[in-house]
PDB file as gemmi writes it, atoms N, CA and C in Angstrom:
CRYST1    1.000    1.000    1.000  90.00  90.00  90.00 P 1                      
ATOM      1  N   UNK A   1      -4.734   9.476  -0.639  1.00  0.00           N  
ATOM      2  CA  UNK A   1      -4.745   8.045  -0.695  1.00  0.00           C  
ATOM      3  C   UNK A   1      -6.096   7.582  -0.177  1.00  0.00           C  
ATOM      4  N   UNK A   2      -6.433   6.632  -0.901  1.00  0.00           N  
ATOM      5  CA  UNK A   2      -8.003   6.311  -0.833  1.00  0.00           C  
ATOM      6  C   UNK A   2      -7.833   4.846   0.101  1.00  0.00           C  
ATOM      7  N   UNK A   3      -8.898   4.815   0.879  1.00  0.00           N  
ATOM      8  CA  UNK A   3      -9.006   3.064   1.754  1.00  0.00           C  
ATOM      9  C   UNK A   3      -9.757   2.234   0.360  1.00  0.00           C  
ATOM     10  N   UNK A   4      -9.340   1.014   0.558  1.00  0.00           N  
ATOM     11  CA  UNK A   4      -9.994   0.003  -0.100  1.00  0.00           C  
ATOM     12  C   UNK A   4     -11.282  -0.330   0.185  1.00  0.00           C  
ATOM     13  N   UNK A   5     -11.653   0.490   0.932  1.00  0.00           N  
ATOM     14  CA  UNK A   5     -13.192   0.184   1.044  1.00  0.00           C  
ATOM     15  C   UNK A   5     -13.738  -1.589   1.459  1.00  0.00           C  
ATOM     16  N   UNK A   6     -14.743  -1.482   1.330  1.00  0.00           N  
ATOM     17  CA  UNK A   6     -15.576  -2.762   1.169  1.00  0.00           C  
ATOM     18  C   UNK A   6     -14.913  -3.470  -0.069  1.00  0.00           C  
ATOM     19  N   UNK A   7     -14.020  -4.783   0.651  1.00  0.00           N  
ATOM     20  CA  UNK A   7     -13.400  -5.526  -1.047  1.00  0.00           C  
ATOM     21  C   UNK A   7     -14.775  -6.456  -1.750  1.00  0.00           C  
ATOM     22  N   UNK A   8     -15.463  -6.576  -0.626  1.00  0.00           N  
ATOM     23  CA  UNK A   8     -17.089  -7.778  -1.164  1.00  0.00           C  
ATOM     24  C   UNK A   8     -17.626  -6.780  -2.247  1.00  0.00           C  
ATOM     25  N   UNK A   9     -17.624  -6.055  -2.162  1.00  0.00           N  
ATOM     26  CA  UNK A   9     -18.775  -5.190  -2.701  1.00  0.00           C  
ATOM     27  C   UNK A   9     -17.880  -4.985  -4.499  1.00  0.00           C  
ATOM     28  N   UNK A  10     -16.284  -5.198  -4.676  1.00  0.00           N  
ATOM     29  CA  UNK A  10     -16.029  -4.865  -5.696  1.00  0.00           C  
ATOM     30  C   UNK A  10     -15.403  -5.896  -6.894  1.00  0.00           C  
ATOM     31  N   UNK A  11     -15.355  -5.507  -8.170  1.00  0.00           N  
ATOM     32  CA  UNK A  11     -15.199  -7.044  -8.928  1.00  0.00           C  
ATOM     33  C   UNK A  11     -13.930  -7.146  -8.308  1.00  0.00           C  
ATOM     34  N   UNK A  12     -13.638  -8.544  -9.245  1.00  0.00           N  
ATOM     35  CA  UNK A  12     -11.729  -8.765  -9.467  1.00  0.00           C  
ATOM     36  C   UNK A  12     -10.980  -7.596 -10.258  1.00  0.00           C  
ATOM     37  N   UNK A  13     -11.639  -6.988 -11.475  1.00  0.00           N  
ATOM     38  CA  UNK A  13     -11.004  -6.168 -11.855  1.00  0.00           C  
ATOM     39  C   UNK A  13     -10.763  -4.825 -11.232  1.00  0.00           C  
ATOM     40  N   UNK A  14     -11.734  -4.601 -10.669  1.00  0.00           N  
ATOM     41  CA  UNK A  14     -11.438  -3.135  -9.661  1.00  0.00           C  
ATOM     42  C   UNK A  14     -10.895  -3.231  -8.734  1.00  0.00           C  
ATOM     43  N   UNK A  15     -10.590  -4.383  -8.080  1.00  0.00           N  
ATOM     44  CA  UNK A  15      -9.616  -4.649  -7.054  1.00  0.00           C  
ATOM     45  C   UNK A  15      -8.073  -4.784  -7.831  1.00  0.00           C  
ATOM     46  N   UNK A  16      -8.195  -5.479  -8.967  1.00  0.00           N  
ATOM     47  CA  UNK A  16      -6.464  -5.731  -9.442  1.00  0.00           C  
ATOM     48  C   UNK A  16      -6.019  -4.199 -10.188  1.00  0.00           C  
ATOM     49  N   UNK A  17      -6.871  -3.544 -10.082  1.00  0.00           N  
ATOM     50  CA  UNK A  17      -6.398  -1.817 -10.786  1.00  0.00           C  
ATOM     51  C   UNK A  17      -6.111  -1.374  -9.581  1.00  0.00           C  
ATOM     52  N   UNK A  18      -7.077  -1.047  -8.504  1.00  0.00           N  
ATOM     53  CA  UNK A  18      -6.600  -0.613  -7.218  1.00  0.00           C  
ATOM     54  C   UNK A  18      -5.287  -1.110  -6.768  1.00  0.00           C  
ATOM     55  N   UNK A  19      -5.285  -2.330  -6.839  1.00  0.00           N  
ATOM     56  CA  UNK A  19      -3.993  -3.138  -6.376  1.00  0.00           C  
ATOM     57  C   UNK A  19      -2.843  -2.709  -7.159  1.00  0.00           C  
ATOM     58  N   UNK A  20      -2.738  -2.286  -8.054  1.00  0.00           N  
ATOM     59  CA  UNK A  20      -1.685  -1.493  -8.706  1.00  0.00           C  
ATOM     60  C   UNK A  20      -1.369  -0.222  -8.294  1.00  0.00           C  
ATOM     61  N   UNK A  21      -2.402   0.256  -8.288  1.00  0.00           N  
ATOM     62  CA  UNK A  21      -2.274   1.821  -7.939  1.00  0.00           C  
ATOM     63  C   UNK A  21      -1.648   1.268  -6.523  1.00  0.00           C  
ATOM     64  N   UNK A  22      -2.238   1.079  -5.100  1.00  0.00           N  
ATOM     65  CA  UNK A  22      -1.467   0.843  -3.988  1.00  0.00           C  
ATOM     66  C   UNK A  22      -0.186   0.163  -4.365  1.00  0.00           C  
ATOM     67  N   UNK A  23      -0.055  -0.312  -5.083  1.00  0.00           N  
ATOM     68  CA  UNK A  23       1.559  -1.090  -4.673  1.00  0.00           C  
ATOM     69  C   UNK A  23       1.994   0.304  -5.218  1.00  0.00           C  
ATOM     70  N   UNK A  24       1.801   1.182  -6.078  1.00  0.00           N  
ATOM     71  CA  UNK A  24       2.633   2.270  -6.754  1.00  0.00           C  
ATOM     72  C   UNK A  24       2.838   3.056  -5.694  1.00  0.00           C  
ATOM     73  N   UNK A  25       2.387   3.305  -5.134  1.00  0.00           N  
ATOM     74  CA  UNK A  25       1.887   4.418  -3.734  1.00  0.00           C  
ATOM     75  C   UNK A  25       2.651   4.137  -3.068  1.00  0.00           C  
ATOM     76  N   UNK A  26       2.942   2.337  -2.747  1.00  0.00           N  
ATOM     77  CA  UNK A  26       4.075   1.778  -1.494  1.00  0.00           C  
ATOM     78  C   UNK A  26       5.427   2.073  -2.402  1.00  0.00           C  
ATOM     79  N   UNK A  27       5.781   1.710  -3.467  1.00  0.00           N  
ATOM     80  CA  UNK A  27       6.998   2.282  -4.014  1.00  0.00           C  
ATOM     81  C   UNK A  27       7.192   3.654  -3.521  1.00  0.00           C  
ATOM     82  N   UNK A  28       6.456   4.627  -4.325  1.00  0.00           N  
ATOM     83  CA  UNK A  28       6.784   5.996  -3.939  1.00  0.00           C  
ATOM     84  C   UNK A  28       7.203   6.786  -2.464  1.00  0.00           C  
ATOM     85  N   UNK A  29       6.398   5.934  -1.611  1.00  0.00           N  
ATOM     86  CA  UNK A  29       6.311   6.394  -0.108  1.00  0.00           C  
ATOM     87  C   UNK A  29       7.897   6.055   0.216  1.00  0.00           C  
ATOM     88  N   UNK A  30       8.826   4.637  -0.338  1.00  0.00           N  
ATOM     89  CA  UNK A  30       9.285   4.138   0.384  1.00  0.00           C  
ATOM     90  C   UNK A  30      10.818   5.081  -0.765  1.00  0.00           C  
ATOM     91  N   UNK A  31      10.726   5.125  -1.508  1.00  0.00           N  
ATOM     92  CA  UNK A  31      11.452   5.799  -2.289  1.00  0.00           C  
ATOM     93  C   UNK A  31      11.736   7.476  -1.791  1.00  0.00           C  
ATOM     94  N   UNK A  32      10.510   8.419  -0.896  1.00  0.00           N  
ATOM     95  CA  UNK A  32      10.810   9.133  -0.774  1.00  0.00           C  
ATOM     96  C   UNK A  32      11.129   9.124   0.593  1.00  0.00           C  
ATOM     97  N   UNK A  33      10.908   8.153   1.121  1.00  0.00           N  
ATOM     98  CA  UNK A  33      11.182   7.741   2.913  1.00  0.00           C  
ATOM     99  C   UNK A  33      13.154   8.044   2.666  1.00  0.00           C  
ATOM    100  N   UNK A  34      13.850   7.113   1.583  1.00  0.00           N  
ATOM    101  CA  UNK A  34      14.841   6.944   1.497  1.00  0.00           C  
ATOM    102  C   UNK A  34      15.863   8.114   0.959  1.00  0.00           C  
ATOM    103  N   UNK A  35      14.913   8.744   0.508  1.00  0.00           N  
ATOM    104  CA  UNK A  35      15.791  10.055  -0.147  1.00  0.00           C  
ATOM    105  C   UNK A  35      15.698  10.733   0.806  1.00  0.00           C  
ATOM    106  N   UNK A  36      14.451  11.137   1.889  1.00  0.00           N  
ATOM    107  CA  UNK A  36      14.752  11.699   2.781  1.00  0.00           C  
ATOM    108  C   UNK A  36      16.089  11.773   3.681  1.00  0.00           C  
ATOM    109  N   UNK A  37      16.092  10.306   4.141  1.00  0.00           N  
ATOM    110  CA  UNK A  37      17.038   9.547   5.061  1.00  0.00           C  
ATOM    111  C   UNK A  37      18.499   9.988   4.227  1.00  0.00           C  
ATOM    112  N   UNK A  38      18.903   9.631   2.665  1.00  0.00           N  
ATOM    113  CA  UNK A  38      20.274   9.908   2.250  1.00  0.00           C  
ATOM    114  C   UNK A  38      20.138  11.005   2.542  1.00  0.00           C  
ATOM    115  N   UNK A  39      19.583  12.128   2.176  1.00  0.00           N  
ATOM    116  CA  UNK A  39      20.142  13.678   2.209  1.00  0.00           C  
ATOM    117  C   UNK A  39      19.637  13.916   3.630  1.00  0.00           C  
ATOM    118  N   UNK A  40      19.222  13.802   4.432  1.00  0.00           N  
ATOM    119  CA  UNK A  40      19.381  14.110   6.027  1.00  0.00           C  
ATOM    120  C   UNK A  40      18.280  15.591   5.618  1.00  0.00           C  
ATOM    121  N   UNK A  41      17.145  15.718   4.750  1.00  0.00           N  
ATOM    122  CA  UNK A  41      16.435  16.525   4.852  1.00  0.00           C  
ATOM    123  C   UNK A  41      15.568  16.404   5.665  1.00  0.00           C  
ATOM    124  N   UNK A  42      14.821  15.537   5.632  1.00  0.00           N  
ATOM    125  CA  UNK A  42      13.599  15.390   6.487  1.00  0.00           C  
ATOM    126  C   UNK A  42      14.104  15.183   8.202  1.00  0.00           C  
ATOM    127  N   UNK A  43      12.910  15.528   8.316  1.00  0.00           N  
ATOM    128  CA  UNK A  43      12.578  15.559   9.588  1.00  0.00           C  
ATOM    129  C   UNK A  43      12.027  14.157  10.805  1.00  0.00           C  
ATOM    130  N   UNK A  44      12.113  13.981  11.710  1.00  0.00           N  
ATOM    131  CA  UNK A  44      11.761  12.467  12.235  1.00  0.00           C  
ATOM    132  C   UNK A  44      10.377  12.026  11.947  1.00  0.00           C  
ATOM    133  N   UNK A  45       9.864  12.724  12.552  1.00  0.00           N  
ATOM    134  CA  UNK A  45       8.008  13.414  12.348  1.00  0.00           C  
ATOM    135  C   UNK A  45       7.815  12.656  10.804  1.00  0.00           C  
ATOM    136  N   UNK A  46       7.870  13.458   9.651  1.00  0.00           N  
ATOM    137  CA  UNK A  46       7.649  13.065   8.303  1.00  0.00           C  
ATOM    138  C   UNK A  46       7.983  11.800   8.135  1.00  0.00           C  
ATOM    139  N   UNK A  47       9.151  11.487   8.339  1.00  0.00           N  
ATOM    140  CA  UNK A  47       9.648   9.992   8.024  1.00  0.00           C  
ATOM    141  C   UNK A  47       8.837   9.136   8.517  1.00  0.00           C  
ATOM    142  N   UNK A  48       8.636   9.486   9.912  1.00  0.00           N  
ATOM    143  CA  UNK A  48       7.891   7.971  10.493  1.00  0.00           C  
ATOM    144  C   UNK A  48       6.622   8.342  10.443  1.00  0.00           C  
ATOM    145  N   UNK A  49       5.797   9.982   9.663  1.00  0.00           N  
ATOM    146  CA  UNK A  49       4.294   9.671   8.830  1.00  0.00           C  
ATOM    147  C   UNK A  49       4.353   8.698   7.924  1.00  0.00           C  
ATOM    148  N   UNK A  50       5.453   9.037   7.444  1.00  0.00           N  
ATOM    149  CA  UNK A  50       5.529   8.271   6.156  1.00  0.00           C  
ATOM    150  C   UNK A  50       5.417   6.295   5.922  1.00  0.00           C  
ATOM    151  N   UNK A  51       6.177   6.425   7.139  1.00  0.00           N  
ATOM    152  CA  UNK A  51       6.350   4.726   7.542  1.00  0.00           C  
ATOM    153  C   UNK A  51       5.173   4.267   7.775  1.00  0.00           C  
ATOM    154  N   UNK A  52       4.176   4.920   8.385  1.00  0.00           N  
ATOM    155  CA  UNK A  52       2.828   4.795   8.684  1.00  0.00           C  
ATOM    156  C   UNK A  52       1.740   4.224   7.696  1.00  0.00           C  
ATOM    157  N   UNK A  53       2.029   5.578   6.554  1.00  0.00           N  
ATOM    158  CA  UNK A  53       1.433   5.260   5.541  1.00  0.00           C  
ATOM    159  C   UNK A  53       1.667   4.426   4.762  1.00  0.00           C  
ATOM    160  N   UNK A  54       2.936   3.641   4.882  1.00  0.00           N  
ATOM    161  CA  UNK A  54       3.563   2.493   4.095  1.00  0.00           C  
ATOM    162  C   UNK A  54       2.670   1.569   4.814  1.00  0.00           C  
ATOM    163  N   UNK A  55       2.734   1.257   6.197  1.00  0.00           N  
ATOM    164  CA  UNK A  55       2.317  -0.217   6.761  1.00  0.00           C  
ATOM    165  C   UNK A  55       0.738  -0.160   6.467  1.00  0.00           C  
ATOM    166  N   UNK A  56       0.782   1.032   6.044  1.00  0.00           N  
ATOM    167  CA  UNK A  56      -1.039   0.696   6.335  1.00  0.00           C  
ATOM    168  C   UNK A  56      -1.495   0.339   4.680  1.00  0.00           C  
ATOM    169  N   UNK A  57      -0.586   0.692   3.604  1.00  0.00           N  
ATOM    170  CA  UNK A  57      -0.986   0.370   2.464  1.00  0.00           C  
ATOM    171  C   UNK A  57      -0.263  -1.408   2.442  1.00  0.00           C  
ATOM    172  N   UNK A  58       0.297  -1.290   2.913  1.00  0.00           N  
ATOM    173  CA  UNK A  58       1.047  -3.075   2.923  1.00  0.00           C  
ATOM    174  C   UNK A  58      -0.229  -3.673   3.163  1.00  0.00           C  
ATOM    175  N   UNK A  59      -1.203  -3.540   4.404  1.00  0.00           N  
ATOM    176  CA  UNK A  59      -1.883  -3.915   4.987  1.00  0.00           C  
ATOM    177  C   UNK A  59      -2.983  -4.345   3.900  1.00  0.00           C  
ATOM    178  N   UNK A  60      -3.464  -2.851   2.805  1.00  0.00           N  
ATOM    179  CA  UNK A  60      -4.956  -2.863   2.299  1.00  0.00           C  
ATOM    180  C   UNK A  60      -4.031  -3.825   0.928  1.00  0.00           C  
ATOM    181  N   UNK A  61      -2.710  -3.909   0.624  1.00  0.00           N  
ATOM    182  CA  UNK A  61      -2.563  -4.567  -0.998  1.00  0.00           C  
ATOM    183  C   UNK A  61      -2.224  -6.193  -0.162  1.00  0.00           C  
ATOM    184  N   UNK A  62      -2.169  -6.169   0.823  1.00  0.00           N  
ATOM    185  CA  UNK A  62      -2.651  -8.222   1.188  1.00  0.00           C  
ATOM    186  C   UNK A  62      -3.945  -8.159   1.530  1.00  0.00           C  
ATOM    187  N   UNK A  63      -4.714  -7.119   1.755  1.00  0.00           N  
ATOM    188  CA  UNK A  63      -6.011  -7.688   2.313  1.00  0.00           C  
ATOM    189  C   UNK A  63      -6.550  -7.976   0.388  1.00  0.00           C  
ATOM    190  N   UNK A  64      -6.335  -6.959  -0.216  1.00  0.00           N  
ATOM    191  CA  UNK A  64      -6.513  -6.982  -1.423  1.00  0.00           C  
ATOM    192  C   UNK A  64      -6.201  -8.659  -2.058  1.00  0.00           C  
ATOM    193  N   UNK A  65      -4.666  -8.569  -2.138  1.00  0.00           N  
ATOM    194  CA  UNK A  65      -4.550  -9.923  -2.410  1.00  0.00           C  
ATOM    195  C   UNK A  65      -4.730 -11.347  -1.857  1.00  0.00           C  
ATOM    196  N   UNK A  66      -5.456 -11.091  -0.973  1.00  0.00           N  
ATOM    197  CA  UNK A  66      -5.972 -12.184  -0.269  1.00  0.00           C  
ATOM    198  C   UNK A  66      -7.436 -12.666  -0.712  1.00  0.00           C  
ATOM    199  N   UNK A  67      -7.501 -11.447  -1.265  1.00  0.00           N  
ATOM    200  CA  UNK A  67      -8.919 -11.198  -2.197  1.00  0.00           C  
ATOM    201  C   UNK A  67      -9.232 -12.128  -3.247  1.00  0.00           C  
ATOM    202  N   UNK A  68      -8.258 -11.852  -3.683  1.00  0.00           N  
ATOM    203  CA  UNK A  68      -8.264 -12.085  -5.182  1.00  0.00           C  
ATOM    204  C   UNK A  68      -7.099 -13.291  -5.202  1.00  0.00           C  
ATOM    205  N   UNK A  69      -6.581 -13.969  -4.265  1.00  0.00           N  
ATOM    206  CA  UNK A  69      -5.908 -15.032  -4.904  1.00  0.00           C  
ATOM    207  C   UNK A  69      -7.067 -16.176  -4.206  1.00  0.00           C  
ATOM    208  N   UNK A  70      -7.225 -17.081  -4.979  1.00  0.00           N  
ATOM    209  CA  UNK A  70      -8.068 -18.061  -4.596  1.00  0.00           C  
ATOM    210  C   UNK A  70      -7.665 -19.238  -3.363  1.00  0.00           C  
ATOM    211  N   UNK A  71      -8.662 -19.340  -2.441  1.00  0.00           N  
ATOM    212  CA  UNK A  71      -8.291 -20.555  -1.745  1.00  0.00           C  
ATOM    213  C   UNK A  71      -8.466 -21.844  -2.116  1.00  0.00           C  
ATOM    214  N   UNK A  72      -6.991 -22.438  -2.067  1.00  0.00           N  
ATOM    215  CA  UNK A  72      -6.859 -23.794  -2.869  1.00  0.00           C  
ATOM    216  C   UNK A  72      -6.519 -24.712  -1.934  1.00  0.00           C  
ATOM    217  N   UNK A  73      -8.008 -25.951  -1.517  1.00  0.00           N  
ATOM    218  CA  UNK A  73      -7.694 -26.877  -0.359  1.00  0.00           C  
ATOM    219  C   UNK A  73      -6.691 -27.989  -1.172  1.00  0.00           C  
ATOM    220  N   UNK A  74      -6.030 -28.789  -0.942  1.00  0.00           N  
ATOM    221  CA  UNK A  74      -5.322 -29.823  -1.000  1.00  0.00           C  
ATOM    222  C   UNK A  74      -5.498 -30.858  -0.692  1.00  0.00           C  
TER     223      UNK A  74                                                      
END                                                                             
């Protein structure tokens, strides 16, 4: 899993592809967080890597979309 890097430095479009790919990444993480948890395979350790890596992609797809949605004064 890659950091979002510098968002200044990249267009709108390379941010809204990235931004896909991370939200896919937060599905998957949280999908296998849960299969873990039903079948009682995993381990505590893994799970809460895993949770980790969820908050921190939550983190880069709002910094992302904070990016890219425009500020609109009123």
């Amino acid at each position: 899993m890659s950091d979002s890097g510098d968002l200044s430095m990249k267009t709108d479009d390379v941010l809204r592809v990235e931004l896909e790919v991370f939200k896919q990444e937060h599905r998957d993480l949280d999908n296998a967080i849960h299969a873990l948890v039903d079948r009682g395979t995993g381990d505590q350790l893994t799970i809460q890597r895993f949770k980790k890596q969820k908050l921190r992609l939550k983190d880069i797809i709002s910094r992302i979309e904070d990016r890219l949605t425009p500020d609109i004064i009123a």
